[in-house]
VOPAGU-2260 file (C-alpha; in pm, 1 decimal, decimal comma):
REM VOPAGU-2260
SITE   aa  ch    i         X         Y         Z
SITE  UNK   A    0   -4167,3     518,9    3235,2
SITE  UNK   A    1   -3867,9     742,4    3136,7
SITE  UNK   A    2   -3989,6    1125,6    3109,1
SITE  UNK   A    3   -3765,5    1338,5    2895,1
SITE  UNK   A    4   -3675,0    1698,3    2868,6
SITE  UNK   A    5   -3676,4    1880,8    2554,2
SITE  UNK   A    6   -3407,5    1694,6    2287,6
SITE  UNK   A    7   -3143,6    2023,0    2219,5
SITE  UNK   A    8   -2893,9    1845,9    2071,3
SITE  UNK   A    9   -2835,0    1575,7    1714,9
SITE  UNK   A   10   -2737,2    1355,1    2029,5
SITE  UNK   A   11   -3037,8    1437,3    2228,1
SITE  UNK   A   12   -3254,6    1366,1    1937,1
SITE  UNK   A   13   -3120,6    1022,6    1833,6
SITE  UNK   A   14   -3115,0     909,8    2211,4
SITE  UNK   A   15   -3470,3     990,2    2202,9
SITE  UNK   A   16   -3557,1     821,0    1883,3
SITE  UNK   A   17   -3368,8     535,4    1979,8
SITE  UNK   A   18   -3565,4     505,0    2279,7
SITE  UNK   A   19   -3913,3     536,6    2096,3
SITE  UNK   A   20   -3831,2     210,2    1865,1
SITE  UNK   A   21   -3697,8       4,7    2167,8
SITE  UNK   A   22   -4011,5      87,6    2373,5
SITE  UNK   A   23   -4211,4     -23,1    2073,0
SITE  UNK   A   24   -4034,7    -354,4    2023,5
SITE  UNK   A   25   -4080,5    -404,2    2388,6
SITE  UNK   A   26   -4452,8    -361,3    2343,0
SITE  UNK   A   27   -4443,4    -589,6    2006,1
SITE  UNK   A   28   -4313,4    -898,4    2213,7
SITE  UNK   A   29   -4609,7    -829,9    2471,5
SITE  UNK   A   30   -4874,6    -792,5    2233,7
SITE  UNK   A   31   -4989,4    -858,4    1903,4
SITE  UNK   A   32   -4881,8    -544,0    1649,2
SITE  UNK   A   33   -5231,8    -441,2    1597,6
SITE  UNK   A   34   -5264,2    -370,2    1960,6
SITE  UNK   A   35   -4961,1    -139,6    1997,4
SITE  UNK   A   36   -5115,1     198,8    2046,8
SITE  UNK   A   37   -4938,0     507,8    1968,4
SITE  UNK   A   38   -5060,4     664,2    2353,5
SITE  UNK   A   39   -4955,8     349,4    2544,6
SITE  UNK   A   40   -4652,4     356,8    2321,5
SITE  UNK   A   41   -4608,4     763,4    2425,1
SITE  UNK   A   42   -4676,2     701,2    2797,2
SITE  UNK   A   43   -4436,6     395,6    2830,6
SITE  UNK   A   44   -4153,6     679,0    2655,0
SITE  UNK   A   45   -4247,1     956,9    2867,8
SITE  UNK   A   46   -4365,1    1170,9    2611,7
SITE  UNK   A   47   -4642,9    1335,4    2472,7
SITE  UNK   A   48   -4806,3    1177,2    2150,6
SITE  UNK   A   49   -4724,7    1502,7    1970,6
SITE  UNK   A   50   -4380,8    1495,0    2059,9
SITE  UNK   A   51   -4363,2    1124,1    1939,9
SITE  UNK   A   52   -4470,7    1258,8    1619,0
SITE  UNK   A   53   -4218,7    1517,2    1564,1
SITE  UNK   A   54   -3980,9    1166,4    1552,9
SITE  UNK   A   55   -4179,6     948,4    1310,8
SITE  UNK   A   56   -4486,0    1061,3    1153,8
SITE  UNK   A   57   -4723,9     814,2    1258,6
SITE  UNK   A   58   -4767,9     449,7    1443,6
SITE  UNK   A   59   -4696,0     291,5    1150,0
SITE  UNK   A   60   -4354,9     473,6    1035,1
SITE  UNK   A   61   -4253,2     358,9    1374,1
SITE  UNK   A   62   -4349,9       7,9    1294,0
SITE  UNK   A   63   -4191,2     -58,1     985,0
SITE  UNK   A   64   -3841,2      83,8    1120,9
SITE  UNK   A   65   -3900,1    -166,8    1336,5
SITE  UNK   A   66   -4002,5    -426,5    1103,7
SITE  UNK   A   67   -3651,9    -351,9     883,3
SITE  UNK   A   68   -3453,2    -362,2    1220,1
SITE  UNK   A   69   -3582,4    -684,8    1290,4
SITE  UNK   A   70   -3529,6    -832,2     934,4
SITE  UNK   A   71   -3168,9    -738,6     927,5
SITE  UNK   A   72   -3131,3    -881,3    1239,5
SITE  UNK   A   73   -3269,9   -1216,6    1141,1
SITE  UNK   A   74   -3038,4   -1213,6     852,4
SITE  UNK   A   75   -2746,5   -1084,9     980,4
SITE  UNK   A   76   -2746,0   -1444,4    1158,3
SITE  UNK   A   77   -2906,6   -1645,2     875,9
SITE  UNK   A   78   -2618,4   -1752,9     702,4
SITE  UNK   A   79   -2437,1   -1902,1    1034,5
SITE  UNK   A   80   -2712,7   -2055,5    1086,7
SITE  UNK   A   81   -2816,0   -2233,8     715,5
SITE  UNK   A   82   -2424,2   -2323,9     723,5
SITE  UNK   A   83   -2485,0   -2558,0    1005,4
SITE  UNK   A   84   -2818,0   -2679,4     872,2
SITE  UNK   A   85   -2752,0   -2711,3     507,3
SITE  UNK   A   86   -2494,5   -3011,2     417,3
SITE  UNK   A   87   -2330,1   -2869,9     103,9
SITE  UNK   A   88   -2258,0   -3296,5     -16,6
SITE  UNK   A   89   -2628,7   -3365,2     -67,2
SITE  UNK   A   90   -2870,7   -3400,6    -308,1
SITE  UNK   A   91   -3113,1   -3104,4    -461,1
SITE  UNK   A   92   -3432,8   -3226,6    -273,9
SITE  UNK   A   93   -3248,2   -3327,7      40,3
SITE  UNK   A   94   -3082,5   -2978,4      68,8
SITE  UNK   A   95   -3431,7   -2796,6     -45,8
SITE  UNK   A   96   -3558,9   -2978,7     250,4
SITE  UNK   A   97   -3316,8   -2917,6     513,1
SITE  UNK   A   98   -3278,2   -2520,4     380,3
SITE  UNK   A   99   -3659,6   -2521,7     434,2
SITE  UNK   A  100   -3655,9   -2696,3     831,5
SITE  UNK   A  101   -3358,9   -2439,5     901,4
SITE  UNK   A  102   -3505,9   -2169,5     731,4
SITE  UNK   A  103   -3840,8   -2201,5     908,2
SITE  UNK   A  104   -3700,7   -2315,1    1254,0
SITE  UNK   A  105   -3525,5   -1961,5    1276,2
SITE  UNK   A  106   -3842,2   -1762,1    1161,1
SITE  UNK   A  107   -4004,4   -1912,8    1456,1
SITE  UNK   A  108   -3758,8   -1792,6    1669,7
SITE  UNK   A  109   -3795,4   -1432,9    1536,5
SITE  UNK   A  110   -4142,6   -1391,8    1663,3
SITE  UNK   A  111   -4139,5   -1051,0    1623,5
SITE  UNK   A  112   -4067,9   -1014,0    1261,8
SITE  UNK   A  113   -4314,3   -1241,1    1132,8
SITE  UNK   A  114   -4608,2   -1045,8    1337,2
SITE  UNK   A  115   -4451,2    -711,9    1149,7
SITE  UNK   A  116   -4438,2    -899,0     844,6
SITE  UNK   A  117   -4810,3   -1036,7     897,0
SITE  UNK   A  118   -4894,8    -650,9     905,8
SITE  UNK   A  119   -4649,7    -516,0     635,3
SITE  UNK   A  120   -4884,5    -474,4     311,9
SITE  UNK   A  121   -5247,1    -430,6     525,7
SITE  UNK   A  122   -5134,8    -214,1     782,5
SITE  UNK   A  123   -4806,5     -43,8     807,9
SITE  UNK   A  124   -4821,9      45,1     481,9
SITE  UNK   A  125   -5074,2     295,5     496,1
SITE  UNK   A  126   -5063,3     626,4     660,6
SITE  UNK   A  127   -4726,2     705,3     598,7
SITE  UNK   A  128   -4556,6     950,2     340,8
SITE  UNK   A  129   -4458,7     890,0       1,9
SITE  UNK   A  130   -4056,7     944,4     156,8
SITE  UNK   A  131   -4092,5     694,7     440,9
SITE  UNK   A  132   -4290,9     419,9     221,9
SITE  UNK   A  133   -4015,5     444,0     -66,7
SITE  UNK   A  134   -3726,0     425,1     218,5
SITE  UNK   A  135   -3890,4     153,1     357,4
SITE  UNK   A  136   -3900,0     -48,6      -1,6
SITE  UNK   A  137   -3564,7      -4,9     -52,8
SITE  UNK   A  138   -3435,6    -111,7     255,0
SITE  UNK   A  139   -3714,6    -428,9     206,7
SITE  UNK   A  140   -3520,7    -460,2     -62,5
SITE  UNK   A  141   -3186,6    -508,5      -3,3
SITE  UNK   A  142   -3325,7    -736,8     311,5
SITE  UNK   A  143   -3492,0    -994,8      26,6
SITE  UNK   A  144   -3191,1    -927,5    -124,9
SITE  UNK   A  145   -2976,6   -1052,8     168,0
SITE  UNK   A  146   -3230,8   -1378,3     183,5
SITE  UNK   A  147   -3188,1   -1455,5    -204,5
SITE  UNK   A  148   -2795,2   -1495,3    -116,5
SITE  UNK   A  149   -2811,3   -1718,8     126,8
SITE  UNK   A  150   -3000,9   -1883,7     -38,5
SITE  UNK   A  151   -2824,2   -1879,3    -364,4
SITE  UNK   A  152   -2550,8   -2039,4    -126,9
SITE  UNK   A  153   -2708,3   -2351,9     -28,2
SITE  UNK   A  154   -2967,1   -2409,6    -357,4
SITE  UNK   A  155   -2768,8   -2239,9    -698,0
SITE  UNK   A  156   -2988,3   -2449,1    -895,0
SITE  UNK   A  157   -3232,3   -2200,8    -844,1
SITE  UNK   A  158   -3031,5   -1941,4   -1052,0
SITE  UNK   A  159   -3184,6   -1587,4   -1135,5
SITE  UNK   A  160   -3512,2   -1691,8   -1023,4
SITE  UNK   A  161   -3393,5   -1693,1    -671,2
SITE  UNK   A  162   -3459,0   -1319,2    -619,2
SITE  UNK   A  163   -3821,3   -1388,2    -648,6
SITE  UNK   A  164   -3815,8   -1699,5    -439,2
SITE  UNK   A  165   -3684,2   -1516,9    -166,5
SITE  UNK   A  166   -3945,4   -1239,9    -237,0
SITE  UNK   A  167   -4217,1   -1477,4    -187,4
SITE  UNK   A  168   -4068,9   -1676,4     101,3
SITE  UNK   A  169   -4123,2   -1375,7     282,2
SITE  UNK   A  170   -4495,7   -1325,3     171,1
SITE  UNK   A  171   -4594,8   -1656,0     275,2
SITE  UNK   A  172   -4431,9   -1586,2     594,5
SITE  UNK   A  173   -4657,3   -1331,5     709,4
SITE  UNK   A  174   -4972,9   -1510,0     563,9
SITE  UNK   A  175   -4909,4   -1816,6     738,6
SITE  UNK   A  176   -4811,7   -1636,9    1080,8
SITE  UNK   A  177   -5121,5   -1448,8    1044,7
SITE  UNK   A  178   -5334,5   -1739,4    1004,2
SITE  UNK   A  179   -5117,9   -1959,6    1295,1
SITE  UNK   A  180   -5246,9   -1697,0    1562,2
SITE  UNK   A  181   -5624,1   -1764,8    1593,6
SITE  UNK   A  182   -5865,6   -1515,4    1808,1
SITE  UNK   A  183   -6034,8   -1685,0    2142,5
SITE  UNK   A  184   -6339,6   -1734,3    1975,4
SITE  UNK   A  185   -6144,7   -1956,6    1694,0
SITE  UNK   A  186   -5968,8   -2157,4    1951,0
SITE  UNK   A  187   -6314,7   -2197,5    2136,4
SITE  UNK   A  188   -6453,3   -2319,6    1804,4
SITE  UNK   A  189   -6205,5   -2533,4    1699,7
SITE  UNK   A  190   -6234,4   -2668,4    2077,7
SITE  UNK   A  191   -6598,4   -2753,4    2029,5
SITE  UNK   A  192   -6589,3   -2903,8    1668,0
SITE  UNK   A  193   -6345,5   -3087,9    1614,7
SITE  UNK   A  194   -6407,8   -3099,0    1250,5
SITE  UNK   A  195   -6278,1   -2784,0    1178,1
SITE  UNK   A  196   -5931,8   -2882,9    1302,9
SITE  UNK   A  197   -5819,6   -2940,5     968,7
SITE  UNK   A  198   -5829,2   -2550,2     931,1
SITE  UNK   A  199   -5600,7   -2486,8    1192,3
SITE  UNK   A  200   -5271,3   -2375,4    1099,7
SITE  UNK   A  201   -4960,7   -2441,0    1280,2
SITE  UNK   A  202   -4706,1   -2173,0    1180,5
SITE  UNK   A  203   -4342,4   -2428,9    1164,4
SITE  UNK   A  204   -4510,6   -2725,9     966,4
SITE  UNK   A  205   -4711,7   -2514,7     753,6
SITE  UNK   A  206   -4447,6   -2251,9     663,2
SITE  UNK   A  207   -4214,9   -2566,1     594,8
SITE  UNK   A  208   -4388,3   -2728,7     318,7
SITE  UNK   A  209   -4467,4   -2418,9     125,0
SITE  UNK   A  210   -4142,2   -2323,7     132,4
SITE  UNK   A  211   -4028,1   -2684,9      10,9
SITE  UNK   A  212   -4314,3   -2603,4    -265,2
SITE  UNK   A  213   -4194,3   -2288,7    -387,3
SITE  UNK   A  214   -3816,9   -2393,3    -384,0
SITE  UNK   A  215   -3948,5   -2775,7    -626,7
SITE  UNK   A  216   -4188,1   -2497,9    -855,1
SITE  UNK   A  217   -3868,9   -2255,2    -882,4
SITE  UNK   A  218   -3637,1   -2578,4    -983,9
SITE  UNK   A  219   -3899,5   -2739,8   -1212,4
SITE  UNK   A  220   -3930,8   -2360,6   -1381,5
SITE  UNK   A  221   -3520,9   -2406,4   -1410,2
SITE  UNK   A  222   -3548,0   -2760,2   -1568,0
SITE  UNK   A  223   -3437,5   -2758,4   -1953,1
């Protein structure tokens, strides 16, 4: 635990708020988001939950910084990644499939993102101000918006109705990640009854064909 003296300085204050959100994405690859607790968050930082506050106004203000920091970084390396996934010489429904492995493969590897995103509309969104939860939407915006063009890249026969697609790639995401991550007791039932298997959902297969179904009902909404 780091313990800080009083921020004087622009400097001082960033340093410290910088701090805050990387002890809070430490704590969101340990544990689930809905067990990252503002005190554990303020002892790990080495400062009083009050002082915490005077940086972001609550728990979840802190979280969904965090959630947009993680989005742009999964995009930011999307597009090398979809390059080397995608091949450009294919077929519609060969490249919707392939964009749809890729896509999903590197969702999975951004663990953290799709627990924030499982959280987004239930939790983060609430208790926070007007200011933060409009500055948060816009940056959520131009992060769908970075999604829709790559890809817009690999699957143009999608046309203006990729915006949306992208929009609801990323709702399924945190559905399906929040249903992939059963409790104890569900993994204890599922143990003993094997007939409720079927109703266990594994986050990479799953995720994969509903993305293959929303990109084949965007193309058959395109078709003449």
């Amino acid at each position: 635990m780091t313990t800080f003296q009083r921020a004087r300085s622009d400097e001082q204050r960033e340093i410290r708020r910088r701090a805050i959100l990387a002890t809070a994405a430490e704590m969101c690859d340990e544990v689930p988001v809905s067990a990252v607790s503002l005190n554990e968050l303020s002892r790990r930082v080495g400062l009083a939950k009050s002082n915490v506050l005077r940086y972001f106004q609550s728990r979840e203000a802190i979280l969904l910084e965090l959630l947009d920091q993680a989005w742009q970084e999964w995009t930011a390396e999307l597009p090398e990644r979809m390059d080397a996934s995608v091949a450009p010489d294919t077929d519609v429904p060969e490249r919707a499939r392939a964009f749809a492995a890729a896509l999903t493969r590197s969702l999975a590897d951004h663990r953290r993102l799709c627990d924030l995103l499982s959280a987004q509309a239930g939790v983060l969104e609430h208790n926070v101000s007007p200011d933060v939860a409009a500055r948060y939407k816009r940056a959520a915006l131009a992060n769908v918006a970075g999604l829709a063009a790559v890809t817009r890249r690999h699957l143009p026969e999608l046309g203006g109705r990729t915006d949306q697609l992208a929009a609801q790639i990323v709702m399924v995401t945190g559905a399906v990640w929040t249903h992939s991550q059963p409790s104890p007791a569900m993994l204890t039932a599922y143990g003993d009854d094997p007939s409720l298997a079927a109703l266990r959902m594994d986050f990479v297969p799953t995720l994969q064909e509903m993305v293959c179904t929303l990109i084949a009902g965007t193309l058959a909404t395109n078709a003449p």
